[in-house]
C-alpha positions in Angstrom: 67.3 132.3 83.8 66.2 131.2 87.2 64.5 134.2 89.3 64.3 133.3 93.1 61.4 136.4 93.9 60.3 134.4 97.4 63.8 134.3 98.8 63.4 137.9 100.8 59.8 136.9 101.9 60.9 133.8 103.8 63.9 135.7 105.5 61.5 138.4 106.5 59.0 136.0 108.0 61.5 134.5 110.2 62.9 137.4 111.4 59.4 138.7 112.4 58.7 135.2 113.9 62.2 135.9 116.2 61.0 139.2 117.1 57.8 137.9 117.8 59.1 135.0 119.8 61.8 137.1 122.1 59.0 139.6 122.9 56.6 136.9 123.7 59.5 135.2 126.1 60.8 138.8 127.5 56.6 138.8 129.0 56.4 135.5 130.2 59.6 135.9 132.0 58.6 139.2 133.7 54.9 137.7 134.3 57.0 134.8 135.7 59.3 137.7 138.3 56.6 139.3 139.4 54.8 135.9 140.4 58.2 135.2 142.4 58.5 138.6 143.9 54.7 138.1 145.6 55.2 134.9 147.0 58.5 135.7 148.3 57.3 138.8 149.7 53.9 136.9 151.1 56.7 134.6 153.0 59.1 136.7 154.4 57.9 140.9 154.7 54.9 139.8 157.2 56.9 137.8 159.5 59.9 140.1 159.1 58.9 143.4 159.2 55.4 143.4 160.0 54.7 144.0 156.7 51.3 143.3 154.5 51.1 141.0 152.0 50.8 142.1 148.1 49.1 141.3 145.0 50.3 139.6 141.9 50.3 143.3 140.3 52.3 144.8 143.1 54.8 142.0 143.0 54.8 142.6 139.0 55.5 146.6 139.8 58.5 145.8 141.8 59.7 144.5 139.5 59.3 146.9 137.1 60.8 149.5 140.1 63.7 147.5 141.0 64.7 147.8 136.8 64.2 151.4 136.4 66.2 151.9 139.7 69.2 149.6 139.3 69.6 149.4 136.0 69.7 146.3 133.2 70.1 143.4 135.2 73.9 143.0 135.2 74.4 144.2 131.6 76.8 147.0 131.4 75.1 150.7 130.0 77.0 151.7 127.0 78.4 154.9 127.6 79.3 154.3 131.4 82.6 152.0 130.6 85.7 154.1 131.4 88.4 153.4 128.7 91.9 153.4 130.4 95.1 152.4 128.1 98.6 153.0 129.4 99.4 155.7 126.3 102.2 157.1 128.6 104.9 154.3 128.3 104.4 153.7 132.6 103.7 151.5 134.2 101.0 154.2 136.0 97.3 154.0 135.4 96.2 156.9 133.5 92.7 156.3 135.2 94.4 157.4 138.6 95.6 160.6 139.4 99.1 160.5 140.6 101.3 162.8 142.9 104.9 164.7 141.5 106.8 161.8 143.0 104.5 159.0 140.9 102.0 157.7 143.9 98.7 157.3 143.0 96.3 159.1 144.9 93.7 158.7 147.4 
């Protein structure tokens, strides 16, 4: 009889090392946006707009803003996906509202 007891350790570490690792890359690349952000501000807004230059921190929190305002970066937010099938045998899309004679809608 040949017990493995270690197996579920080793599987565990490396799991912790992944989540370890993606959160340790998900910083560096916003540390790494935010450094971007403030020089391309510091080159453009000033000569622009008249603007002032920012800091590494401000460029960071823009960032941060621009996420929280616009969303996930190009990744669809479950939930928000309208799910049109033609159930009705047409060729109409149920997803646009049609007139008595069959038109869709404006």
């Amino acid at each position: 009889m040949n017990c493995h007891h270690g197996h579920g350790k080793g599987k565990a570490t490396l799991v912790l090392t992944h989540i370890f690792g993606g959160i340790l890359m998900a910083v560096a690349i916003s540390l790494l946006f935010g450094f971007f952000v403030m020089v391309l501000w510091n080159q453009l807004m000033p000569d622009i707009f008249g603007l002032k230059t920012i800091t590494y921190w401000q460029g960071a929190g823009l960032v941060i803003l621009s996420r929280l305002l616009f969303g996930t970066a190009g990744h669809p937010k479950h939930g928000h996906k309208q799910k049109c099938t033609h159930r009705n045998g047409t060729d109409q899309n149920p997803c646009v509202s049609h007139t008595a004679e069959g038109e869709p809608q404006v």
